[in-house]
C-alpha positions as CSV (number, residue, x, y, z in Angstrom):
1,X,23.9,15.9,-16.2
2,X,20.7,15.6,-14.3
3,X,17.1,16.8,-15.3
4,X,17.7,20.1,-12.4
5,X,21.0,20.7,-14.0
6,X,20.2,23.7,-16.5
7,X,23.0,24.0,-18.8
8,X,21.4,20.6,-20.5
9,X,18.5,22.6,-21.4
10,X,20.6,25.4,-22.5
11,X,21.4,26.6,-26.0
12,X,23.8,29.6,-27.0
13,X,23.8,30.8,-30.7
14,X,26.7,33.9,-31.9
15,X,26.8,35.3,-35.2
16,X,28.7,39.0,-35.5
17,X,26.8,40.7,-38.2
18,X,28.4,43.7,-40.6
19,X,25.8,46.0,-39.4
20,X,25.2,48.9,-36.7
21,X,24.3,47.5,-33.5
22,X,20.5,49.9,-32.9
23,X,20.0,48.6,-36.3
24,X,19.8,44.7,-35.3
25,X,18.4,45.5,-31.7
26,X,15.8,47.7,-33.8
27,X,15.0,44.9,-36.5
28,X,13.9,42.4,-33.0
29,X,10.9,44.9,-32.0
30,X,9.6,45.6,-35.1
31,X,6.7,43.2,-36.5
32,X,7.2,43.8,-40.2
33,X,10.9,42.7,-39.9
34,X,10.7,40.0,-38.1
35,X,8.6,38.5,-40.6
36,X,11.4,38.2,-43.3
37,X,14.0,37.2,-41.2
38,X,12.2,34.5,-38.5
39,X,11.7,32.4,-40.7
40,X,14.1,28.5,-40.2
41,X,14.5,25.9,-42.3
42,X,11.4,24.9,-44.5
43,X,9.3,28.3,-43.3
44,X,8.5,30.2,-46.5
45,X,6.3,32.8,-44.4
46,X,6.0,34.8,-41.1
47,X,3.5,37.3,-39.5
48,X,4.5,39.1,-36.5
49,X,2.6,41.1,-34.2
50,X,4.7,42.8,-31.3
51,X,3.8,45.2,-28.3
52,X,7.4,46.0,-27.8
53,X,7.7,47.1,-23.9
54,X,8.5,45.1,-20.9
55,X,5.0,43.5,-20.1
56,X,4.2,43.6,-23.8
57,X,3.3,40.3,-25.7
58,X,4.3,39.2,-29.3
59,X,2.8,36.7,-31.4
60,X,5.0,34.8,-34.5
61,X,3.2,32.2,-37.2
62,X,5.6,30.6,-39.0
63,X,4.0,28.7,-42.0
64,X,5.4,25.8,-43.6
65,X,4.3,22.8,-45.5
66,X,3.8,21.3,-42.4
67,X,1.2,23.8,-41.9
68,X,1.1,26.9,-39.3
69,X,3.7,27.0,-35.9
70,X,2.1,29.7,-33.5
71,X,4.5,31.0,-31.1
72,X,4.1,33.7,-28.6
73,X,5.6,35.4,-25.2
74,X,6.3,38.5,-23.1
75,X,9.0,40.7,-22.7
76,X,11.0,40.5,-19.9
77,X,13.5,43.3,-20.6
78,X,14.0,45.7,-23.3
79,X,17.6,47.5,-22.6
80,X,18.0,49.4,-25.8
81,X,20.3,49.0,-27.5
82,X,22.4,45.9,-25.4
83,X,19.9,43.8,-24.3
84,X,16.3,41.8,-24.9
85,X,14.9,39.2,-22.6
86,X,11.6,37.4,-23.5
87,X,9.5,34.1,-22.6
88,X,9.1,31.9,-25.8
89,X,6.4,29.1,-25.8
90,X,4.7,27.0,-28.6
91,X,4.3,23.5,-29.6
92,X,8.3,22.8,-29.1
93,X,8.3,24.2,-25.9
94,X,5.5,21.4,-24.9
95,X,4.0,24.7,-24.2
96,X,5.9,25.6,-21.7
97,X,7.5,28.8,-21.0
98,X,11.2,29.1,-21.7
99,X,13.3,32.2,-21.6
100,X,15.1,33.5,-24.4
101,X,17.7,36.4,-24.1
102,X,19.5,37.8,-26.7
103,X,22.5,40.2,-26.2
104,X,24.2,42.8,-28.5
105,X,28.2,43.1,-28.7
106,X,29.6,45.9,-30.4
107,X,31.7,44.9,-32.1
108,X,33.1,48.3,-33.9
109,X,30.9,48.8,-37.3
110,X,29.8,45.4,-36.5
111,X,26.9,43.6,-34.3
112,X,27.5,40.2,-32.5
113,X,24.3,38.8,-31.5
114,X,24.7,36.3,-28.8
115,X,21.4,34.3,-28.1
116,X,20.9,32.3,-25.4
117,X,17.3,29.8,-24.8
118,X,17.2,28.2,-21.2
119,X,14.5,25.9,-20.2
120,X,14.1,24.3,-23.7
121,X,12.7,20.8,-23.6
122,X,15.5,18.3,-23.5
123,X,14.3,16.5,-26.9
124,X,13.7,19.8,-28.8
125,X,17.3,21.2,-27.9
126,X,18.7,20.2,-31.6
127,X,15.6,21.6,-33.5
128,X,15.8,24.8,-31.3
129,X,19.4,25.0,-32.0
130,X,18.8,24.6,-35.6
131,X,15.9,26.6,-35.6
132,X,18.0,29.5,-33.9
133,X,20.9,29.1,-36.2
134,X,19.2,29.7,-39.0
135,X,16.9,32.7,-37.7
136,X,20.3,34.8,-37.4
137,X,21.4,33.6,-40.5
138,X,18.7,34.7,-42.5
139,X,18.6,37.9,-39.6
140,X,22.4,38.5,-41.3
141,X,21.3,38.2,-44.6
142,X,18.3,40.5,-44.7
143,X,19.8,43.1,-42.5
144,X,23.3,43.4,-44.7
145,X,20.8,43.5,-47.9
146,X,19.1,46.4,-47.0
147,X,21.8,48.3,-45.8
């Protein structure tokens, strides 16, 4: 693969979650959600703060031992309830834009979530994948908890 050749900074995460699909759109646009459920490996606390429209910015601070990870974007597309589309930049993006879309299957009574990050930093790809797996993990777990 070459450094222009985009699938080598490309990461695609599925998980098909028991729940109704406005429900897990729903639970990506609003702040006080995403703070129990963005939270990988070691992150024992999230704030969120989300101006959810195309344009609109969000801000997430994971905190860790490791101390705080700001991360931040824009909303690219909002297609309620299929489709979200948003830039995604912090530290382990070298502060760099990347582009982060995240589609919603129906899949009957269930959800699959199929999230896909382009542009990620070739030495960060494992962490982000990581990182990725276990935000719909723990996005599984809270949603099928409260339900």
């Amino acid at each position: 693969m070459t450094a222009s050749d985009d699938s080598a900074t490309t990461l695609v995460v599925r998980k098909v979650i028991p729940v109704p699909r406005q429900k897990v759109f729903d639970a990506w646009l609003d702040p006080a959600s995403i703070a129990r459920w963005m939270r990988p490996g070691d992150v024992v606390h999230s704030t969120a703060e989300v101006d959810a429209r195309v344009g609109g910015k969000f801000r997430i601070v994971m905190s860790h031992g490791k101390g705080d990870g700001d991360h931040w974007g824009e909303y690219l597309l909002i297609d309620r309830p299929s489709l979200l589309k948003f830039t995604w930049i912090s530290a382990n993006t070298d502060l760099r834009p990347t582009e982060v879309t995240v589609e919603f299957i129906e899949r009957g009574r269930n959800t699959e979530i199929v999230l896909t990050h382009r542009r990620v930093p070739p030495d960060k790809l494992t962490a982000h994948l990581h990182g990725w797996t276990d935000i719909v993990e723990r996005l599984g777990t809270t949603l099928t908890s409260s339900v």
